[in-house]
N, C-alpha and C positions, 0 to 999 in steps of 0.2 A: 393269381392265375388269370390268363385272359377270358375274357366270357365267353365268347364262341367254345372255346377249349372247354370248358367247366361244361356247357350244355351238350357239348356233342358225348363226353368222358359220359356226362349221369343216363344219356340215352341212351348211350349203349353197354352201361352197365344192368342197365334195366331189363334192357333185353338179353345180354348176355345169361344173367340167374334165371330169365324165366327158362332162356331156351336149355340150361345145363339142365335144370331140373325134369323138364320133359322129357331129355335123354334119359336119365337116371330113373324115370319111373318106367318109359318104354322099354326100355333095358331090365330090370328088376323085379317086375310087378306083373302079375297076369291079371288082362284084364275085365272088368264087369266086378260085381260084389263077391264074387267068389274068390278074388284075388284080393278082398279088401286087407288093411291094415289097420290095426286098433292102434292108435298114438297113443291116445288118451282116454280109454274104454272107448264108451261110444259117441262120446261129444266130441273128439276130432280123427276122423280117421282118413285114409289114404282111398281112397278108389278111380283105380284109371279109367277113364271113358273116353271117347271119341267124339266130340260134337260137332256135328257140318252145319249148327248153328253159331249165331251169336251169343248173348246174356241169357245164361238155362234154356239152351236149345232154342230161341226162338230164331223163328229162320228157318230153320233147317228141313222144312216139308214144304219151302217157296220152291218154283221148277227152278233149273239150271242159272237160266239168265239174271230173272231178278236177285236172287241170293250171290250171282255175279257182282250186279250193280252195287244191291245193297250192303255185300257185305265185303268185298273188298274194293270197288272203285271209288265207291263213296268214303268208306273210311281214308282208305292211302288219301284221298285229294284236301280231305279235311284234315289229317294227320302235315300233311302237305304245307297247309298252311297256318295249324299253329306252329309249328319250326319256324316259317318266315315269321310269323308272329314275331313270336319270343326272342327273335333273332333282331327285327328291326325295331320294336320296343324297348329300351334302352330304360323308358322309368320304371320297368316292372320292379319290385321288390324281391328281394330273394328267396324268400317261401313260395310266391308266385311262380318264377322262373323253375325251382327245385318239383312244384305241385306241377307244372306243364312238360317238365324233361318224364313226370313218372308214367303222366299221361299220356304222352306222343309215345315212349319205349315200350308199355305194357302193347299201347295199340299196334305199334311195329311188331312187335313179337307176334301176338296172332295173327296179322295178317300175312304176318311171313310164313306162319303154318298152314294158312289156308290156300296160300299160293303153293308152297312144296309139298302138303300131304292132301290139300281138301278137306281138310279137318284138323281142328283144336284141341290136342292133349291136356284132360282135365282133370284134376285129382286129388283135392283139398277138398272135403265135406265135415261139418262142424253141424251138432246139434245139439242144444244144450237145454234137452229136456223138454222139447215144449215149447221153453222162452224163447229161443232164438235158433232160428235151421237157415241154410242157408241150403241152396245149389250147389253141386260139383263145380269146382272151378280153378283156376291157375295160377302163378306166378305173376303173370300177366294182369289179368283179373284185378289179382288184390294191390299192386303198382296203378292201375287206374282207376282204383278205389282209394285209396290211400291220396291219389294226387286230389281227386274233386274233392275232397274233404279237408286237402290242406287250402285248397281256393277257396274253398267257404269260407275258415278259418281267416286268409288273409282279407279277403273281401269287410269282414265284420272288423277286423282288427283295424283296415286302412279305412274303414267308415268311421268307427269311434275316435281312431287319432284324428281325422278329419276334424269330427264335429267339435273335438275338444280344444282344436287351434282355432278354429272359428267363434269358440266361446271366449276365448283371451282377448 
């Protein structure tokens, strides 16, 4: 398959599942914790929110303007250009290229919601006792979580194959 095609297909499937799922909870679900859902008792549940921030709300008590700036001009222009990135980078590896389509698509998706609602549909909350809670959060969310962690991954991977052709 051609590579353009392959990157543009993963971005916008990226954003496709985040944005079907935000239907599907806006649609289904009332929201605030009175509407929550038990998945999995209470280590993972459903709860729909609204955030007119970014990452657990931050942002969202900046006035009009800057949370403008900051939270879609800045992103779209740097979403902007990792696409040219990834597009005119040709050595990238393909964990890399796959870890930047989930990256660019999760950040497409929210800022697509913050451009047509003003706010980001969020509804995944996991708490696992103590050890490990996280924030409400999205589709989106765990697609740009999921990509920086495949960078890290490739990053360490393409250092050690480095260092080990350099030891031959």
């Amino acid at each position: 398959m051609n590579r353009n095609i392959f990157i543009a297909l993963l971005i916008v499937f990226n954003i496709a599942i985040d944005q079907i799922s935000k239907v599907i909870v806006r649609s289904s679900m009332t929201p605030g914790r009175n509407g929550e859902i038990d998945v999995i008792g209470d280590y993972f549940q459903l709860i729909w929110v609204e955030n007119k921030g970014a990452f657990l709300g931050m942002g969202s008590d900046m006035n009009p303007t800057l949370r403008l700036i900051f939270l879609l001009i800045l992103p779209t222009v740097v979403l902007l250009y990792v696409v040219y990135y990834i597009v005119k980078t040709k050595e990238l590896d393909r964990l890399s290229v796959i870890a930047f389509c989930c990256i660019i698509g999760g950040g497409i998706a929210n800022v697509f919601d913050r451009i047509t609602r003003g706010e980001v549909t969020d509804f995944f909350f996991i708490d696992l006792g103590g050890v490990f809670k996280t924030g409400i959060f999205n589709v989106a969310d765990l697609s740009v979580t999921t990509g920086m962690i495949m960078l890290l991954f490739s990053g360490i991977y393409s250092n050690k194959k480095k260092k080990a052709e350099e030891t031959v």
